[in-house]
C-alpha positions, -999 to 999 in steps of 0.1 A, spaced: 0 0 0 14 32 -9 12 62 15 -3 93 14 20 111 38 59 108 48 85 123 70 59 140 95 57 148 129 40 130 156 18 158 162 8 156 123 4 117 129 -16 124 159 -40 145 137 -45 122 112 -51 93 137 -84 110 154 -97 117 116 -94 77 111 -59 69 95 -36 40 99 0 54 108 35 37 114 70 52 116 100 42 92 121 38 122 105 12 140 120 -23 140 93 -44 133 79 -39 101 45 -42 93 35 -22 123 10 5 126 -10 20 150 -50 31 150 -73 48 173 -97 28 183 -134 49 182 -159 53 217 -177 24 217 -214 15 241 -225 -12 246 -258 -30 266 -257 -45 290 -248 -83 289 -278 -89 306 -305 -77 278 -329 -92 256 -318 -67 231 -305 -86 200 -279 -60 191 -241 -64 199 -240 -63 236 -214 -65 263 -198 -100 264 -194 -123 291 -160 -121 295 -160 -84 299 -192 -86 322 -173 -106 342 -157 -73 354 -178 -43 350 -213 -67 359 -237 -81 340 -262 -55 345 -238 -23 337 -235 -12 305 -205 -8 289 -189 28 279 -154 30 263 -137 58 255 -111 61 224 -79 43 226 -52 36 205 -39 -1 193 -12 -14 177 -10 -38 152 23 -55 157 47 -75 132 30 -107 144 -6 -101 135 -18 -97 169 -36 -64 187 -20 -49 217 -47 -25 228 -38 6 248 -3 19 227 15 50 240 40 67 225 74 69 236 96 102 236 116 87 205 80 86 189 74 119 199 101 136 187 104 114 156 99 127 121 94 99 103 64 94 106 41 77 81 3 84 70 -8 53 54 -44 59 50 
């Protein structure tokens, strides 16, 4: 996939993530990286009759069945080995970084 932007800043990465982009740096080791931000998502409760996506039970395990659930934004990385790790932060190298890559 080609991208649309090269060589920017964090904070320019950092834009284009909230407005939905996929973004990785050309510094990072593991290729095939990039990072998203993951959208506010509600749920019902587990509990409902509702037929709708609802809270599961392995997350109602922890918040109850009965609560709904409310997530705010987060950002994930998709890392060289095909898995999520939910909850990326930058580190200072990221932030200071300018090589920063828009890839859609």
């Amino acid at each position: 996939m080609k991208p649309i932007m090269e060589n920017v800043t964090f904070g320019k990465a950092l834009e284009m993530l909230k407005r939905g982009s996929r973004v990785t740096r050309s510094g990072w080791n593991g290729k095939g990286q990039w990072v998203v931000r993951m959208p506010e998502l509600q749920l019902p409760p587990y509990s409902t009759q509702d037929t709708n996506r609802k809270v599961n039970d392995r997350t109602a395990k922890w918040i109850g069945e009965d609560a709904p659930l409310n997530c705010r934004p987060y950002y994930v990385l998709f890392n060289n080995q095909g898995e999520w790790q939910p909850g990326w932060l930058p580190s200072q190298g990221d932030l200071e970084a300018n090589d920063w890559i828009i890839l859609d």
